[in-house]
N, C-alpha and C positions, 0 to 999 in steps of 0.2 A: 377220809372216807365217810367219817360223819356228818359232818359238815354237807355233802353231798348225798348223804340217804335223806339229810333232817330237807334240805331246798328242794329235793325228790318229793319227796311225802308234802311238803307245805304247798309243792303246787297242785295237788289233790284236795286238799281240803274244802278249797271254794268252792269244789264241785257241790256240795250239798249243804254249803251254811246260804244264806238271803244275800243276794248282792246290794253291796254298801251304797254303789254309784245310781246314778240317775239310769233309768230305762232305756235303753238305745232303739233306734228304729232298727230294721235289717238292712235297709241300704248304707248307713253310718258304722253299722257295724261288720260288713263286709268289704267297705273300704279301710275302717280301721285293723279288719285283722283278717287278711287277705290270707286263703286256705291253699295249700297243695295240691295236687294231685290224689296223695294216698291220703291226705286228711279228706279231703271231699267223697271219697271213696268209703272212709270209714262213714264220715257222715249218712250217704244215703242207705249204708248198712243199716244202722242204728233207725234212722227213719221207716226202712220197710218193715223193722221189727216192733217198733213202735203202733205202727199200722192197727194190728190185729191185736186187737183189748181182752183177753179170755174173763171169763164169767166171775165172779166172784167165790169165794170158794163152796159158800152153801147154796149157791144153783150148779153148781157140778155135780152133772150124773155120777161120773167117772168117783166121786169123791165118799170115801169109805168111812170115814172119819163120824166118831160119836157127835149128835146134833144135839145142844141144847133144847133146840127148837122142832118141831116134827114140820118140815115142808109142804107147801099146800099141796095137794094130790093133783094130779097133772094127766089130764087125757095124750092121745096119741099124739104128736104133735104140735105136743104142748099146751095142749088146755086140758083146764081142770073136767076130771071126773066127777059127774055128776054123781056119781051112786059109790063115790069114794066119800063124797060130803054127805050125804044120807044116810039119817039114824039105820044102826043094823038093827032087824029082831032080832038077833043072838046078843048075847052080853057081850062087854067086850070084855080080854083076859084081863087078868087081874093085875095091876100096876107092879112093879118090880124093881127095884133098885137097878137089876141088870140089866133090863131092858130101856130103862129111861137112861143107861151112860151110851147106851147106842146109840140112841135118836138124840142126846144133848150135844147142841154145838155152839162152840165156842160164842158166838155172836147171838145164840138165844140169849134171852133175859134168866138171870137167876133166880128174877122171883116175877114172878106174875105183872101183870104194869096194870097198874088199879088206879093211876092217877097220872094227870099229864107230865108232870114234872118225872115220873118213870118211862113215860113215853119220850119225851125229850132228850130225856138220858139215854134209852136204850137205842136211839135213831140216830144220837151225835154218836154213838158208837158204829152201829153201821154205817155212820157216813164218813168216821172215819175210817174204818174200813175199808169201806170202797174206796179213799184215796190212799190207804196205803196199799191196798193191791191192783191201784191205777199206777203208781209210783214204782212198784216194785222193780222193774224191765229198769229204770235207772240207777236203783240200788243194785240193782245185781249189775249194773254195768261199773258203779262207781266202784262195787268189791270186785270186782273183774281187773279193773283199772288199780286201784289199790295192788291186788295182788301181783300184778304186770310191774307194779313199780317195787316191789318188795324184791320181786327175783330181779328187776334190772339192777336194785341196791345191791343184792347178792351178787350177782356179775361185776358191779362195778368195787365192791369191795373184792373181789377175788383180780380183779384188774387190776385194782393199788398192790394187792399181794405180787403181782404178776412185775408190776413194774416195782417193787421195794427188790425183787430176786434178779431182775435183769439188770437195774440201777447196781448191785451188788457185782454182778457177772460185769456189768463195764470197768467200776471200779478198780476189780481184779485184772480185766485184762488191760486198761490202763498203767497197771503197775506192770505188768510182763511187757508189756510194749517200751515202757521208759526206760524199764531197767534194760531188756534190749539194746534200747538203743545207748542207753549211757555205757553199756560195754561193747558196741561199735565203736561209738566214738573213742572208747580208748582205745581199743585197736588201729583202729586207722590213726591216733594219735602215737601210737607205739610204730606203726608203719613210717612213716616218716618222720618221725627221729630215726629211725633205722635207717631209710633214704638221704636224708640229711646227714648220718654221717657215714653212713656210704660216699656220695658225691661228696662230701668234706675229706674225706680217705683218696679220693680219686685227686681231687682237686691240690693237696699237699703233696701226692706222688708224683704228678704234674707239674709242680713248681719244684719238688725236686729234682726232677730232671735235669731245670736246668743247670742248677748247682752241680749236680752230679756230672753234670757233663764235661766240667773243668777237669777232673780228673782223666777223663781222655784223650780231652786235646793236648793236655800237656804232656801224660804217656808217650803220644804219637811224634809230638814238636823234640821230645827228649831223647829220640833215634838220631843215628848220628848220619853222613851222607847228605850232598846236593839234590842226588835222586831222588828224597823224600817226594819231593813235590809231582813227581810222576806218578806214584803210587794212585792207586781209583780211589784212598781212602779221603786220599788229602782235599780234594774240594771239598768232597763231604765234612769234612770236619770243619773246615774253613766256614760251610756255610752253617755250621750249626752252631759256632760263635759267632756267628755275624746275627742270628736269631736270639741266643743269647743276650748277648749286649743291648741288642731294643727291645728285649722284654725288662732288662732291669734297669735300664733307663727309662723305660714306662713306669718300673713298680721301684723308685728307690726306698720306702717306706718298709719295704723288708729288710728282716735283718741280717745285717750282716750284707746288703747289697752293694754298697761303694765298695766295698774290699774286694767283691767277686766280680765287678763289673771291673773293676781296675787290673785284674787277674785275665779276665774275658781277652783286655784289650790290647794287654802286653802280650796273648797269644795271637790275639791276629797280624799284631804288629810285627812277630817272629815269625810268622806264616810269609808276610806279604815279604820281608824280608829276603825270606829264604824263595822266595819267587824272584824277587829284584837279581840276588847273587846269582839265582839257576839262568836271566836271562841273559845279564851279562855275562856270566864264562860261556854261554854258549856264542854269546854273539863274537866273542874275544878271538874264542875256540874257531868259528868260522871266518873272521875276516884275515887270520893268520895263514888261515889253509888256502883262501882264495890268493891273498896275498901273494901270496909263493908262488901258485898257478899262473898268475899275472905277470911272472915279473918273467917266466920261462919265455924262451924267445919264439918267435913265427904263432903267437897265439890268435886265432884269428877273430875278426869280431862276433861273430855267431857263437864263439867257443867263450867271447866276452862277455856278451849276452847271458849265455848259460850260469856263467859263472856268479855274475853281478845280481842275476833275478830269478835262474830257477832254483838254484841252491837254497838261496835264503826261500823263496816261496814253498819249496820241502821241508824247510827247517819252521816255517809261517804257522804249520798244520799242529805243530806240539806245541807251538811257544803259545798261539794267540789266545787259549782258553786261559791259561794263568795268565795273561797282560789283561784279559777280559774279566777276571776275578779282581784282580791287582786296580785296575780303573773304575771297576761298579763298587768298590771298598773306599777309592782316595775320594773318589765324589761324595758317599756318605758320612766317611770320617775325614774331612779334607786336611785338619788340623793335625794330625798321627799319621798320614799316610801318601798327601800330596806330594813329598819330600821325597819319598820312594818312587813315584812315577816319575816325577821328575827328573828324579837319576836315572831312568830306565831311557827317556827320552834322549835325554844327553844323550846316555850312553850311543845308542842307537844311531842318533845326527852324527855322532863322530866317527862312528865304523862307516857309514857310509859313506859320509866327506870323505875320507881317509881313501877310501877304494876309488869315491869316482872324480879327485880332484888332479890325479893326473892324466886320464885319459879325456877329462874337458878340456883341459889345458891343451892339451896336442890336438885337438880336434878345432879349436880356438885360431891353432896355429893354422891348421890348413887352410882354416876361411883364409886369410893374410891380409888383416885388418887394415894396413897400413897402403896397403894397394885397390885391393878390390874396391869395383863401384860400389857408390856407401848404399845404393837401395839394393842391390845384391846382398850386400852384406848384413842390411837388414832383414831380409826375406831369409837368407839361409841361416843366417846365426838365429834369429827368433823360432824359426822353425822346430830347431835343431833343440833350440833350450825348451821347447814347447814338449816334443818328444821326449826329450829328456825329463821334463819334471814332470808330465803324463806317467811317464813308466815309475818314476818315484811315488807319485801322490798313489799309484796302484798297490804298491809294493808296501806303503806304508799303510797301508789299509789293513793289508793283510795279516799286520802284526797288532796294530790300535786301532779303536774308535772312536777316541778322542784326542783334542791336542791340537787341533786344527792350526792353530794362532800360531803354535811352535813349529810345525810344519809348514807353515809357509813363509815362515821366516828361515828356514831352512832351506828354502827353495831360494827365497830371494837370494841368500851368499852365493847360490849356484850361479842363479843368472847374472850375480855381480862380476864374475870371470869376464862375460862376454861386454857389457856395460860400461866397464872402464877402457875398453878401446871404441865403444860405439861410439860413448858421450861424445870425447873430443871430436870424432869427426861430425858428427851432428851438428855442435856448437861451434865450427869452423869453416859449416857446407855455406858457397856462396848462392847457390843455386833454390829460386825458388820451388820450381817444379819438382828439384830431387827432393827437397823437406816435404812436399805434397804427397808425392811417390812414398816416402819413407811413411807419412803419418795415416797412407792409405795401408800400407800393409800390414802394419800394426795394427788399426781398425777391423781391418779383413781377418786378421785373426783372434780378434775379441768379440768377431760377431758369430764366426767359426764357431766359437767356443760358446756361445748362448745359445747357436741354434741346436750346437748337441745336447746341452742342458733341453731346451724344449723338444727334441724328441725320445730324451730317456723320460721325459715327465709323461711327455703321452705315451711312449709304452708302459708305463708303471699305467697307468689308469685304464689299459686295455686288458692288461692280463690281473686275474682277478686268484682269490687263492682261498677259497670258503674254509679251509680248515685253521689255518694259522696265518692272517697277515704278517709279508714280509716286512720288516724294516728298510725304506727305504735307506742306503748310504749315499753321502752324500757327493757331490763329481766337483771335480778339481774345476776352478775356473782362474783363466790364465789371466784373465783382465788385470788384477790386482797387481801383477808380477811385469806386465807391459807398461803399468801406469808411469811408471817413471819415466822410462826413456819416451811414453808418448807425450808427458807433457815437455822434456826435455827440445823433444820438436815444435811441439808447437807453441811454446817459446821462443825459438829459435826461426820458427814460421811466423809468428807475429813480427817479432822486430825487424825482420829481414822484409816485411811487407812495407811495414813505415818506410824505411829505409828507399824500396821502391817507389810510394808513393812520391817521399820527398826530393825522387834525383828525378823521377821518369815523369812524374805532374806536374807536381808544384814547380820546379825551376828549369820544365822543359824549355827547350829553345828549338823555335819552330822554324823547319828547314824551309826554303824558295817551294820547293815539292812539295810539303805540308799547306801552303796557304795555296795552291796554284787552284784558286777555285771560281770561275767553275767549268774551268778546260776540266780539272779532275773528277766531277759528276760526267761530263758529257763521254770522256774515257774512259768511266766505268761500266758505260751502256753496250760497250763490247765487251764478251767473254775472255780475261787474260789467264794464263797457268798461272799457279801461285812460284813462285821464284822459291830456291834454295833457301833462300837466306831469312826468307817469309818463315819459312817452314820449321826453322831452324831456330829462331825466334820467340814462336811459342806462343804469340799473342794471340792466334785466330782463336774466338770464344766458341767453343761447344757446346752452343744452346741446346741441340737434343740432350747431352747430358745433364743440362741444368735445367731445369724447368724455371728457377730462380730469374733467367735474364733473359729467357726466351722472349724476343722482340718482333713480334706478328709481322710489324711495319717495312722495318726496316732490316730484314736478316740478313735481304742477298745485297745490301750496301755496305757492310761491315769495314770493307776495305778504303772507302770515301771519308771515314770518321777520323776525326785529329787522333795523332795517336796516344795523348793524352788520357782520353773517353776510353780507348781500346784497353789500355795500360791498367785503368781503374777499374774499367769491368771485368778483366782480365784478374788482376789479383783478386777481386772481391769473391771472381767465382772459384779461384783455389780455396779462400779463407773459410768460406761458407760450413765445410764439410769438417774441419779440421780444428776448430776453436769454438770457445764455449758463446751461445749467445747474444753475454754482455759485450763481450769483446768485439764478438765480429759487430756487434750495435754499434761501438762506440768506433772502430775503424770504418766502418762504412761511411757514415758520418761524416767521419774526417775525409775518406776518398773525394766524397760525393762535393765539401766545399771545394778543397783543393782544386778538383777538375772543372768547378765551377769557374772560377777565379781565371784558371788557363783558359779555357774556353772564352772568357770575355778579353782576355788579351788578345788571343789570338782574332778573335772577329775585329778587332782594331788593326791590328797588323794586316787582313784581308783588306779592307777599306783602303785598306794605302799601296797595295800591289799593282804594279801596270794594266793587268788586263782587269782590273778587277771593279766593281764599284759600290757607293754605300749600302744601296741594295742587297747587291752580294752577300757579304759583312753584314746585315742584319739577316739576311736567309739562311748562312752559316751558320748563324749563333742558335736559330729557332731551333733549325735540323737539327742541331747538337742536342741542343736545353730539351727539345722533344723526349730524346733519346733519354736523357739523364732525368729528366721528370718522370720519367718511367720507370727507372731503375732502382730510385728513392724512394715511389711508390711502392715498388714491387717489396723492395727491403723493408719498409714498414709493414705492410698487409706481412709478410714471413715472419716478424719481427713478435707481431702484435698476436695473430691468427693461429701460425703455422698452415695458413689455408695458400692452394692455389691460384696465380696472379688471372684476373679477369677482366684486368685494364687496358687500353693500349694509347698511342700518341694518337690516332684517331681518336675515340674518346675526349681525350684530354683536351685539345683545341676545340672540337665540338663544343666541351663544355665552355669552353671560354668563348667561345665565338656566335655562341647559339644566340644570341639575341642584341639587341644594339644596348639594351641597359648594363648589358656586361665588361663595357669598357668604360664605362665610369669610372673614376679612381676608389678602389675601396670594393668595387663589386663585381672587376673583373673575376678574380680566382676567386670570388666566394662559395662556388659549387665545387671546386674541389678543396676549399678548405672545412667542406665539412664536418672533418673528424677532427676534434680538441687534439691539443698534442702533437702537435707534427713536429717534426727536427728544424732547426736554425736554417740547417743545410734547406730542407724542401721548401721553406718559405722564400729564402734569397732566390729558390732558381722560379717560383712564380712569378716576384718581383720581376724579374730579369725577364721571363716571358712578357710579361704585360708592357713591358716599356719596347720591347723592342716588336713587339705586335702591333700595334700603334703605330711607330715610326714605320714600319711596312706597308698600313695601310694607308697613313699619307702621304708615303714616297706613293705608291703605284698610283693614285689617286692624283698627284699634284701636278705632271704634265697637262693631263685631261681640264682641272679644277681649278687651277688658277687663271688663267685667262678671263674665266667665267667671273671668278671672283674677284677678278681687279676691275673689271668692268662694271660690276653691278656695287661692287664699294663707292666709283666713281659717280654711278648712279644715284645714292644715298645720298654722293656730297652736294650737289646740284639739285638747286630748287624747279629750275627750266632747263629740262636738261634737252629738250627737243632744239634750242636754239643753240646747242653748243655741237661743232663738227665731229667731235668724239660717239657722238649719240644719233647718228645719223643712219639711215637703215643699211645702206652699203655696209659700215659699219660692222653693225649686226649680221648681217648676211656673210660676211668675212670670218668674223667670229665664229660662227654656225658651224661655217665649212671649215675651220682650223678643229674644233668639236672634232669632229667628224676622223680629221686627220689623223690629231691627236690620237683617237682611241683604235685606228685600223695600223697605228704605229707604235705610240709608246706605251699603251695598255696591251694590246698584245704581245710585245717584249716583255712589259714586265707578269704579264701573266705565264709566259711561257718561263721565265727564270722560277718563278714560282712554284710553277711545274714540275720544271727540272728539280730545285733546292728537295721539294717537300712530295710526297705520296700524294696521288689523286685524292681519297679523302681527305686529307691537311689541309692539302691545298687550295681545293674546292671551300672549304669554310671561309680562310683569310679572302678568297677573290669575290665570294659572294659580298663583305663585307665593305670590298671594293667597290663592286657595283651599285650596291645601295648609296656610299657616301660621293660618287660620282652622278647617281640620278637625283638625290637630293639636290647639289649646285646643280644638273641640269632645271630641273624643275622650278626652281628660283627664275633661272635666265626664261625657261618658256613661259613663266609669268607677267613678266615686269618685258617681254616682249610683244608679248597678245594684249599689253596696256598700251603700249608705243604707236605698234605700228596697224595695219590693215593688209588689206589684198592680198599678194602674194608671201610677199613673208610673213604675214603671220600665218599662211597653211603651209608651209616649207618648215614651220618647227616641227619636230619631232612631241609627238605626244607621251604618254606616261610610258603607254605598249610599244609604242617605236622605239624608245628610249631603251626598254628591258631587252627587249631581242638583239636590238645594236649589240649593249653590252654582252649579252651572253653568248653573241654570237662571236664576237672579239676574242672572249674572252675564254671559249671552248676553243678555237683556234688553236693548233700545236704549231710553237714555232721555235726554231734553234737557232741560238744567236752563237757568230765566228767573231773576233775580231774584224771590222767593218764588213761583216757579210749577215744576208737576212736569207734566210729557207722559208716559204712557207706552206705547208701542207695542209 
């Protein structure tokens, strides 16, 4: 506070000692010390008061005060009286001490001024006078200002006092606030240790439980009675060791925990137990009672029924909660408790074998294995066991939810009743169509049984259950239970096909009626009934059921084909449906050489028939190979795809016949060997096509074309050939008209066999091929004749356009050849 009164006061002082510093102007000095507002204010205060100078104090009328000096006398207005300075005639009174302290004033001289240096003296004194009561208006401001700072020092020492009392007061309340709060915090630190061993109290009550719990369960396990396990208590208890047990196999770390968890588990173990015993004497108890029921005479089957399924299904409703306890226990503890389900299972498989192994047995018998048609006996015995282990797989439901694996191994000894009389007839059936028939109904019943699978899936996904998803269970599928006796068939289907192939293909022997070709095209142009013995036989192919072999071309021919081709297409399309992929790949295969193979014998053996000739025997073989290049086709694209066939023997010739560079060697079937990979079999029947396509077209071609071509060879050989009689225009003109002959006879035969052999599209390719390599040799001969000769014959040759319509008109021609007889239409 001192400190602050003494810088208070020292900034007063400068007000009236001389300033130290250089002289400032007013503009230097009102940028150096730029004023306020209430400082400019004070300022022009002090300036108005400044203004107005009052007199000195000895020209103050107003001023009372004893004068040293007596005043010059002063008329109205302020001049001097005249008759104030003028001697009086009266005396004047008499001088007085008391009268001269009236009139003496301070700034009179003390003594008379009788010399200048008293004059000097007495004038520095009123002149200083007159500046200090020119000055005064500043000293009374600067004791003004003084005293303004005196009381501000007093205020501001009463304000240190103020703040030394309130510095105190925070002090103080700083301390109540700390100690405050230091006994909060203990309390809230006394609160939770309180809390802390509260929940520590809670938490040890807690884990005693479960200890404590051993003591009940074994109370209750120490009652004596089967019926415990019906009691409401007994799950409960069951499942509060089961809780138990994986709490202290989560906490083994507690003590004394292996002791109590080995306690836990030999309770549950004597629970699950005393479930195992409750199931079997009950199941004991009722196969005994049925038993008896059974054995009473005239029992009827409905009374059978009852007995076999709804008994046990009333008895289903007590047992399946403890087998459903017993099973969600052996799955967690499989090691302690598998053992018990498994004897439960046993148990179970053996009351039931036991009850339903003599009424299969006699129901077995009635089918009369040994008699009945073996697909009858497939159909009703599969069925039968189908029913049969439906009503089991239900009934076993209703007791387990698991054990699948055991339960259909249980099934299978059922269906092995019927089995060992199926097998042998199976593995002894000669017949192909009945092993087809058998591995159809078998199939038909495993698809039966998928497709009920896929519409319990879609009604599960339709009906919906927002409070508690149901568990789906799972549905019996009979597949697994057919498996055997289906492969036992089609085992017994394959090799019985080999078998086929190898007597009815491979080492056919082709009847006089087999080769009578092509009386047998032109008799199949009328409608015949199929014959008994056709029908009987079994080979007509049902392309509408197979999409596999369906033949665009050649459907309503089927009866004109070797019956070799019939026999192979024929097995192939039973085998299709009934064996696995590789297989049917790998007999196809084999079908497709074999009938290759007969097929080319037999067009040998055609060649050499009386009415028949090489033509024939190569149109034969086409027709055929047509057919089987399609076939092989088809079985690859199925093979490779699984896609629908889009090919046909039209097609196929096309492609081979489409252009003249296509009979090159090496580039005939290059368009259909476009796909890598083809079988041994498909390429031999290309081979086989292209050679014997070829030899087609120069058989039809060579009546017409050699003439032409012997004569213009001879042509080559001769240098002058106009002097030689051979080349002479008659000659020519002969030759012309044998052209002529030739193709209005022996190309229209062999167009019309063509016809006959092959389908208008087929046909129509190979003949066009004809006509080109026939108007080529024309075209030679009309050249090397327009050299020769002049006039008339050379306008009597046929030009390019004469040439084309000739043949195509020949060659569209329908004609039907008899033994030596001609039709022409």
């Amino acid at each position: 506070m001192s400190a602050r009164q003494t810088q208070r006061r020292g900034t007063a002082a400068p007000v009236s000692a001389p300033a130290s510093k250089p002289v400032l102007n007013v503009e230097e000095w009102e940028a150096k010390a730029p004023l306020t507002d209430y400082e400019i204010t004070s300022v022009g205060i002090i300036k108005a008061a400044s203004e107005v100078v009052p007199l000195p104090y000895k020209f103050n009328d107003d001023e009372s005060g004893p004068s040293s000096r007596p005043s010059t006398p002063l008329g109205r207005g302020g001049r001097l009286d005249p008759g104030r300075l003028a001697p009086s005639s009266r005396p004047s009174s008499p001088f007085t001490p008391s009268s001269a302290r009236v009139v003496t004033h301070a700034l009179h001289p003390k003594q008379p001024v009788q010399t200048p240096q008293q004059f000097y003296d007495w004038f520095a004194l009123i002149d200083r006078s007159v500046a200090h009561s020119q000055e005064a208006h500043f000293r009374a401001h600067v004791a003004s200002v003084s005293e303004h700072l005196d009381t501000c020092d007093r205020l501001v020492e009463r304000i240190d006092e103020v703040d030394v009392e309130v510095d105190g007061m925070l002090e103080g309340w700083r301390g109540v606030e700390e100690g405050g709060k230091s006994l909060k915090d203990a309390c809230e630190r006394l609160l939770k240790e309180r809390d802390r061993l509260l929940e520590m109290t809670d938490e040890i009550g807690a884990r005693l439980e479960y200890f404590q719990e051993l003591e009940h369960a074994t109370r209750m396990l120490n009652h004596p009675g089967e019926s415990l396990v019906l009691q409401t208590d007994f799950l409960y208890m069951v499942e509060r060791v089961d809780i138990c047990i994986d709490y202290l196999k989560a906490h083994r770390h507690f003590r004394e925990a292996e002791v109590y968890l080995l306690r836990f588990q030999q309770c549950m173990t004597r629970a699950m137990t005393l479930i195992r015993m409750y199931f079997v004497g009950s199941l004991k108890a009722l196969s005994a009672d049925v038993s008896k029921r059974m054995s009473e005479k005239d029992v009827s089957p409905t009374a059978q029924m009852h007995l076999l399924y709804t008994r046990f299904q009333s008895v289903s409703t007590q047992l399946a909660p403890l087998l459903g306890e017993l099973e969600r226990r052996a799955q967690a503890h499989p090691a302690e408790l598998a053992a018990l389900l498994a004897e439960c299972h046993t148990a179970y498989f053996s009351v039931r074998k036991g009850l339903l192994v003599g009424r299969l047995t006699e129901e077995i018998k009635g089918l009369d294995p040994s008699r009945t048609e073996l697909v009858e006996l497939t159909r009703a015995g599969c069925s039968y066991l189908k029913q049969l282990c439906t009503d089991e797989f239900k009934l076993y439901q209703a007791f387990f939810s698991s054990g699948e694996e055991q339960l259909y191994q249980y099934l299978e000894t059922l269906c092995d009743y019927l089995y060992d009389d199926l097998r042998p007839r199976i593995l002894h059936e000669p017949r192909l169509p009945a092993l087809c028939e058998v591995c159809t109904v078998l199939q038909a019943l495993m698809v039966l049984d998928a497709a009920a699978d896929a519409s319990s899936d879609d009604d599960d996904e339709l009906s919906v259950d927002l409070d508690r998803p149901k568990k789906k269970r799972p549905e019996l599928h009979i597949g697994p239970l057919l498996e055997m006796v289906l492969q036992d068939a089609q085992t017994r289907l394959f090799f019985k096909a080999q078998a086929v192939l190898q007597r009815d293909v491979r080492y056919y022997a082709p009847t006089p009626a087999d080769l009578a070709y092509p009386e047998k095209l032109r008799s199949a142009r009328v409608p015949a009934p199929t014959t008994e013995k056709e029908k009987e036989a079994g080979v007509e192919i049902e392309t509408e059921k197979n999409g596999l072999f369906r033949l665009p071309v050649l459907d309503d021919a089927q009866d004109t084909w070797l019956p070799p081709l019939k026999t192979a297409i024929w097995v192939l399309a039973q085998l299709r449906d009934f064996v696995k992929p590789a297989i049917f790949a790998d007999i196809a295969q084999e079908a497709v050489t074999l009938c290759r193979q007969s097929l080319l014998r037999a067009a040998d053996l055609v060649k050499q028939q009386p009415g028949s000739s090489v033509l024939d025997g190569d149109l034969f073989l086409v027709r055929h190979l047509l057919v089987l290049k399609e076939i092989a086709h088809n079985l690859e694209l199925a093979h490779r795809d699984g896609e629908d066939y889009q090919y046909g023997v039209t097609d196929t010739l096309a492609g081979m016949l489409g252009r003249t560079t296509a009979l090159l060697p090496g580039a005939l079937f290059a368009s259909l060997r476009g796909d890598e990979g083809l079988s041994d079999a498909k390429h031999g029947i290309d081979q086989d096509l292209k050679r014997v396509c070829e030899d087609i077209i120069a058989g039809c071609a060579a009546p017409v074309c050699t003439p032409l071509r012997s004569w213009l060879n001879q042509l080559a050989a001769h240098s002058a050939p106009m002097a030689q009689p051979a080349f002479q225009q008659p000659v020519a003109e002969e030759l012309e008209r044998a052209f002529r002959a030739a193709c209005a006879q022996d190309l229209r035969a062999a167009a019309a066999a063509v016809r006959l052999y092959l389908a208008d599209g087929v046909g129509d390719g190979l003949l066009r091929h004809v006509r080109d390599r026939v108007g080529s040799e024309y075209a030679l001969f009309r050249e090397a004749v327009s050299g020769m000769y002049a006039g008339q014959m050379r306008a009597g040759v046929l030009d390019a356009a004469g040439v084309r319509e000739l043949l195509e008109a020949t060659c569209s021609q329908t004609a039907v050849y008899g033994p030596g007889d001609e039709k022409q239409r």
